[in-house]
Legacy VTK file of the C-alpha trace (Angstrom):
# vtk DataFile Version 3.0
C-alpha trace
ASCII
DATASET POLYDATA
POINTS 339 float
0.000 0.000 0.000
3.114 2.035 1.233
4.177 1.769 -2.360
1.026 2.216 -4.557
0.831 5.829 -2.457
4.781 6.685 -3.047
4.627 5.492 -6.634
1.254 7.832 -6.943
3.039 10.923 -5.406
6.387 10.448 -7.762
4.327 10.223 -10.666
1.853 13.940 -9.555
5.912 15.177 -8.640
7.127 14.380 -12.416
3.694 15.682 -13.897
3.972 19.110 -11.847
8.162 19.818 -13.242
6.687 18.721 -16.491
4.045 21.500 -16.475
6.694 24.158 -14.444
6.715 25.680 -17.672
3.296 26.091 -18.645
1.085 28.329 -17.048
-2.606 26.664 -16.898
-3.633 29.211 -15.082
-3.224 31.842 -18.248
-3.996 28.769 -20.787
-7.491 28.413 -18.961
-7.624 32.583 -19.255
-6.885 32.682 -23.072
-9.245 30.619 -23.632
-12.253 31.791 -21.933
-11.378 34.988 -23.699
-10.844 33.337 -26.889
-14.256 31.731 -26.986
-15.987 34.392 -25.351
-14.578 37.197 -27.848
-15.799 34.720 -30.486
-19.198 34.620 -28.794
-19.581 38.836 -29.110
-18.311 39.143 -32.269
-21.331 36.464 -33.365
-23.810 40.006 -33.102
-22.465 41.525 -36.595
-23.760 38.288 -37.843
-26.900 38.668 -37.478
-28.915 39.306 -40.136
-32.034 39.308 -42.508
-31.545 35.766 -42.699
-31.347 35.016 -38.758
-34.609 37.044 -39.362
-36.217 34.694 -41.934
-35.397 31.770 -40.376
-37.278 32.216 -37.059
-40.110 33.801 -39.588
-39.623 30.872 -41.394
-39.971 28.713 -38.624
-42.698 30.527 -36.340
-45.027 29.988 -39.417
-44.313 26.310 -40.031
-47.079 23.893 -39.533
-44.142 21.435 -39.342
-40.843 20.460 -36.855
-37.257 21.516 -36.681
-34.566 18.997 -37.399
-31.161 19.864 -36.834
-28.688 17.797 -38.145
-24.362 17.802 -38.150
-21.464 15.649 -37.664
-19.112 14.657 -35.087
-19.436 17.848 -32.598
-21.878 20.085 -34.699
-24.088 16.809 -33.745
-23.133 17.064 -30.670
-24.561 20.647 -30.232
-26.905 20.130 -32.545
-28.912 17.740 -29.832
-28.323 20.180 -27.348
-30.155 22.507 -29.666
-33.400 20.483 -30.286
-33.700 19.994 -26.008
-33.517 23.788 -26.086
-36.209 24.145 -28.607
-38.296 21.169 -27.405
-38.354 23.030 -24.317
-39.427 26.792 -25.278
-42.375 25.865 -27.351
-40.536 24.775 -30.899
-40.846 21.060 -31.818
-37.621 19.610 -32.909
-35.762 16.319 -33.984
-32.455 15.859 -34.371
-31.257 13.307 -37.410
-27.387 12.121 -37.621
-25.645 13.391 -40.646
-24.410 10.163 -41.455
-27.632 7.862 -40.413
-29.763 9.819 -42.469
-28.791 8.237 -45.633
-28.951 4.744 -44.174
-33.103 5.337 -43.597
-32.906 7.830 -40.892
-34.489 10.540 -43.863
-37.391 8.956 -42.660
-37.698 11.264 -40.005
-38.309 14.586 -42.420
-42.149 15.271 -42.701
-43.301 17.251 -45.614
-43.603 20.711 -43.713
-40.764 20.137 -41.321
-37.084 22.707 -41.750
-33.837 21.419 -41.483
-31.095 23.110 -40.469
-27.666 21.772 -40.539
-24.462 22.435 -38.453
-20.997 22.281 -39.945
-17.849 24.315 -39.060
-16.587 24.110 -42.509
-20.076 23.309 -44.021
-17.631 21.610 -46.781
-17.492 17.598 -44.486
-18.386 14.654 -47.532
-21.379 13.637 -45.156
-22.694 17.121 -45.604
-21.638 16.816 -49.273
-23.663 13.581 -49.370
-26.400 14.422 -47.457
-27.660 18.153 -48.767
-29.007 16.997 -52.458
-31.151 14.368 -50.694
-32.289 16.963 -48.709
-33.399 19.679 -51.292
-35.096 16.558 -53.466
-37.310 16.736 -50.817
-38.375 20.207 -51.054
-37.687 21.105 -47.315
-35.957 24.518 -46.472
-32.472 23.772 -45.526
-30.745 26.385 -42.892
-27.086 25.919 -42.570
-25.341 27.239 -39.034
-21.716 27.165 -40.591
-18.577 29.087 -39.980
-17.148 29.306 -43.584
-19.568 31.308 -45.575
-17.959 30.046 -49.393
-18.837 26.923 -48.395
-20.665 24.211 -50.281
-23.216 23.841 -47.110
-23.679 27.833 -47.209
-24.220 28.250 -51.173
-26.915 25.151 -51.249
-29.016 27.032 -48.444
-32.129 29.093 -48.272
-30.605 30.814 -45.572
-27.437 31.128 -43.305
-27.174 31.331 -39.847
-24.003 32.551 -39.471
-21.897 31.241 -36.787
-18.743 32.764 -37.876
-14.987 32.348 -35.804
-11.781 33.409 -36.606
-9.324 30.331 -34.888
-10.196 27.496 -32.741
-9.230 28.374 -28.802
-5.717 25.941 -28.055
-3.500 24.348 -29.824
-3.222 25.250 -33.599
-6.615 25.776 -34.101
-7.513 22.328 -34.095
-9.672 20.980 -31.818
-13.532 22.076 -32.263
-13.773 24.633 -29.233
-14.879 27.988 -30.083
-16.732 26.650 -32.962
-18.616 24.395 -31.499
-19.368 27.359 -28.264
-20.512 29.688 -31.449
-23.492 27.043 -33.163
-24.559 26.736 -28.893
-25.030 30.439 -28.581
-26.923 30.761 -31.924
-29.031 28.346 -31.290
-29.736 29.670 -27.890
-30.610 32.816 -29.682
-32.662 31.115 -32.252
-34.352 29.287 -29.617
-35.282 32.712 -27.280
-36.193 34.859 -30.486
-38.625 32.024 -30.970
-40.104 32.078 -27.728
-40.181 35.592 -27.328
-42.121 36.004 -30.900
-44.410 32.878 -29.592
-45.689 35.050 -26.320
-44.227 31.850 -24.156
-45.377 32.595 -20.881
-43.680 30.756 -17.607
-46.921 28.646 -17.995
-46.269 27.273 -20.969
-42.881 26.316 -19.569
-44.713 24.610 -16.655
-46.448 22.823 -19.181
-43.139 20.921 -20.714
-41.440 20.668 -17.244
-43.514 19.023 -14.610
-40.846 17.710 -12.779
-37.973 19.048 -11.451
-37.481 22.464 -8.970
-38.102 24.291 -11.509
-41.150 22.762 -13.214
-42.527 22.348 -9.925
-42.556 26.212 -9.058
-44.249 26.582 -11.999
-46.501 24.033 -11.262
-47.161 22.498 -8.545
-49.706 23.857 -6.200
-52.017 23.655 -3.204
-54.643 20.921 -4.628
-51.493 18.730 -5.230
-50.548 18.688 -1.536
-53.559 19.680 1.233
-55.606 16.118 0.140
-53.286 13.877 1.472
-53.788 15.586 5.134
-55.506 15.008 7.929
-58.827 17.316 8.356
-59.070 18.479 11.601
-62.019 20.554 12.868
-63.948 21.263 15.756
-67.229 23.146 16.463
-67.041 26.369 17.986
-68.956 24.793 21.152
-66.531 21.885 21.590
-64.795 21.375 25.149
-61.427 21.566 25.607
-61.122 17.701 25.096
-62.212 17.576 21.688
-59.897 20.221 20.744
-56.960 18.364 22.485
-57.760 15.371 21.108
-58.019 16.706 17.609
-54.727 18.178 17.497
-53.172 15.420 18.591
-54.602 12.800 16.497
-54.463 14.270 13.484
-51.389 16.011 14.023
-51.630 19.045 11.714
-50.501 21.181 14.948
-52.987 22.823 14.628
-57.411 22.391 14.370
-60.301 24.401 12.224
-63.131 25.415 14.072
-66.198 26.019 11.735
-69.339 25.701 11.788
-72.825 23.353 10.861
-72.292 24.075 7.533
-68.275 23.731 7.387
-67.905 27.491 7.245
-64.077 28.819 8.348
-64.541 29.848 12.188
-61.314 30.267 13.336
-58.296 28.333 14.269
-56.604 27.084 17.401
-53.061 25.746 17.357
-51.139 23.834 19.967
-49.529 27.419 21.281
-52.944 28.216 21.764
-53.510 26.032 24.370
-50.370 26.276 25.837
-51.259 29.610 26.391
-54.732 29.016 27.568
-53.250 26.702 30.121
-50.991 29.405 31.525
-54.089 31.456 32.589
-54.922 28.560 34.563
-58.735 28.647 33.569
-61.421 26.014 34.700
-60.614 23.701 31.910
-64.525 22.773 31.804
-65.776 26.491 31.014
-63.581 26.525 27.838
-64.849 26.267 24.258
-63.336 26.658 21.101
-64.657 29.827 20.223
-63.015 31.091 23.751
-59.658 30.866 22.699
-59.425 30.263 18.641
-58.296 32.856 16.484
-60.483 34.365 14.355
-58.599 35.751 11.335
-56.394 32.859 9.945
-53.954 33.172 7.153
-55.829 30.523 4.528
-55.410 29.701 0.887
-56.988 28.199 -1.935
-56.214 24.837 -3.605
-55.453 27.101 -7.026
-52.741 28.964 -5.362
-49.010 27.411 -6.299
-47.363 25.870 -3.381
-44.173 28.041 -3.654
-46.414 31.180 -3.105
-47.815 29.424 -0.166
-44.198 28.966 0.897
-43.782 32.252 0.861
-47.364 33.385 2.793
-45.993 31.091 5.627
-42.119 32.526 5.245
-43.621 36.021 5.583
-45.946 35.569 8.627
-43.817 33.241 10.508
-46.389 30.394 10.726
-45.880 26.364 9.586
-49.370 25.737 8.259
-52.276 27.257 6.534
-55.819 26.361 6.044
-57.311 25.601 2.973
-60.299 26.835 2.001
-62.494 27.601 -0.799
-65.418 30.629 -0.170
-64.643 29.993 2.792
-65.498 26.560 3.048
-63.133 24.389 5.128
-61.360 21.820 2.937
-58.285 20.755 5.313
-54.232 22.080 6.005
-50.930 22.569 4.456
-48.001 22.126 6.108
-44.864 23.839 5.358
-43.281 19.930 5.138
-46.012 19.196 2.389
-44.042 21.718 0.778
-40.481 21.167 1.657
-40.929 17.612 1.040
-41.275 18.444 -2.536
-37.666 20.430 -3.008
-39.165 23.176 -4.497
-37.450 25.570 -1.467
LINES 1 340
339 0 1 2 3 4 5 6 7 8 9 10 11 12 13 14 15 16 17 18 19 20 21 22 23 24 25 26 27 28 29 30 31 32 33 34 35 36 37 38 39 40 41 42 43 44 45 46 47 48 49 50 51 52 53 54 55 56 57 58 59 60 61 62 63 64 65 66 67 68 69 70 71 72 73 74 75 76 77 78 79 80 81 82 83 84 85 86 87 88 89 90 91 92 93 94 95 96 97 98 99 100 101 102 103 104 105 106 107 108 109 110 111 112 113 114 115 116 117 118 119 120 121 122 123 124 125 126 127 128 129 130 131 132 133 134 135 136 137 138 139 140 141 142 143 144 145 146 147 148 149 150 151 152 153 154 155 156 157 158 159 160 161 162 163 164 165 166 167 168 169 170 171 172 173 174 175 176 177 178 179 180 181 182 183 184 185 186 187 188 189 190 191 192 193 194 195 196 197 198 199 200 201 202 203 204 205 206 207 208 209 210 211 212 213 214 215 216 217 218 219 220 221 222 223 224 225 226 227 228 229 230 231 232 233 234 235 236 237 238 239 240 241 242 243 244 245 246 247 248 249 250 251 252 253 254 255 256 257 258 259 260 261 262 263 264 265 266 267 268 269 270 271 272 273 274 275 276 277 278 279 280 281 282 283 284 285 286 287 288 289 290 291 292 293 294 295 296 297 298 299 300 301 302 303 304 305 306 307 308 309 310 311 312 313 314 315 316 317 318 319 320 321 322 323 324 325 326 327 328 329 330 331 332 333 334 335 336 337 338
């Protein structure tokens, strides 16, 4: 063991003279720079056809596929999540599957849009006559604009860099960061022309934080409670035992008809105790209190969170025209990790 550890050590010792030279922390810098000057200079690219193309797609009764090779397909799936997400149905198809039956996927009113860096790859090359003999627009995202992807378009999204960040601008890095961004702007222009409203969004992500903020909300959580209530006439007993069988912390008292009386927590009674009352002279009515923070079963649970955060309470009643209908707790809410 003694040696596995030394022989671990001398080889992280050799690594570290090795690297003496090199500064990673300024290699890390330059390219973070790099990629990010890349990123900004992407704004004097676009253009009337970065225009068209989300006009082109907002008024398609059809889908987006995206299609590339090697890391353009890469970000090119990244892409359709982002666009499956903000209202804009999209597929993406391999470059080189699609020849091999995967053209299948291509409806008669969907768009394709392809990513290449050099938009000049022999898949591409391959690929693009299929495509037009279908009659589908074809927008290329591509770096070189005299490039056999960019003169077979209708239109050019153009995702333009001067060098790849590191080592003789070889390995696909600020490339690939350039198609990510334009897509992420393609993907919010759409949204934004679309009206999509946070709704909407709760729509296509019911689970999660985030989808749950969204969406989640009272109705979800109060019906899986215990109901306590008591009668505004009800002895001290009742109310004790009601609390602590149903173990909300807390019961309603209402009346005949279910109607929102009050409410009368456990520090209620710990107070009423302290007065040292004839327990058999007191009713619920005596002691509840009569204004109660309630909600309805439409509200969403995180603004519920937040109605209980602000008043410094654990549980609210539900209620609907001011019927009774049961508790929330703030661990309904906690339980489901939206806080």
């Amino acid at each position: 063991m003694y040696f596995i550890e030394t022989s671990i050590n001398f080889k992280i010792l050799i690594i570290l003279i090795l690297n003496d030279k090199a500064d990673i922390k300024n290699i890390a810098i330059q390219t973070i720079t790099a990629e990010g000057n890349a990123v900004l200079n992407l704004t004097k690219y676009i253009d009337d056809d970065f225009e068209k193309a989300v006009n082109l797609i907002l008024h398609s009764n059809g889908r987006v596929i995206m299609t590339g090779i090697g890391k353009s397909a890469i970000i090119a799936q990244k892409i359709v999540a982002t666009l499956n997400s903000t209202g804009t149905p999209a597929i993406f198809m391999h470059a080189a599957d699609a020849i091999h039956g995967d053209l299948g996927i291509i409806l008669e009113d969907d768009i394709v849009i392809c990513l290449s860096k050099s938009g000049n790859t022999p898949e591409i090359k391959v690929l693009i006559p299929y495509l037009k003999n279908f009659g589908n627009p074809i927008i290329a995202m591509v770096s070189n604009l005299n490039s056999y992807l960019a003169e077979q378009a209708d239109l050019v999204l153009k995702a333009v860099i001067d060098k790849e960040a590191g080592l003789n601008d070889l390995v696909p890095t600020t490339s690939t960061t350039s198609q990510l961004v334009l897509g992420d702007a393609l993907a919010v222009a759409l949204l934004e022309c679309r009206g999509f409203t946070t709704d909407d969004f709760a729509k296509v992500h019911p689970g999660g934080t985030l989808g749950k903020k969204l969406y989640l909300r009272i109705s979800d959580l109060y019906t899986h409670n215990e109901v306590p209530k008591v009668l505004p006439d009800d002895k001290i007993q009742k109310i004790i035992f009601e609390i602590s069988s149903k173990r909300m912390g807390a019961t309603a008292v209402v009346d005949e008809s279910g109607k929102l009386c009050g409410i009368i927590t456990d520090g209620d009674l710990r107070r009423m105790l302290q007065k040292n009352e004839p327990l058999e002279n007191i009713k619920a009515e005596s002691i509840m209190s009569k204004n109660p923070k309630t909600v309805e079963p439409d509200m969403l649970a995180i603004n519920a969170f937040d109605l209980m955060k602000k008043n410094s309470i654990s549980n609210l009643i539900v209620t609907e025209n001011n019927t009774y209908l049961g508790f929330v707790h703030l661990h309904d809410i906690l339980r489901e990790g939206i806080v």
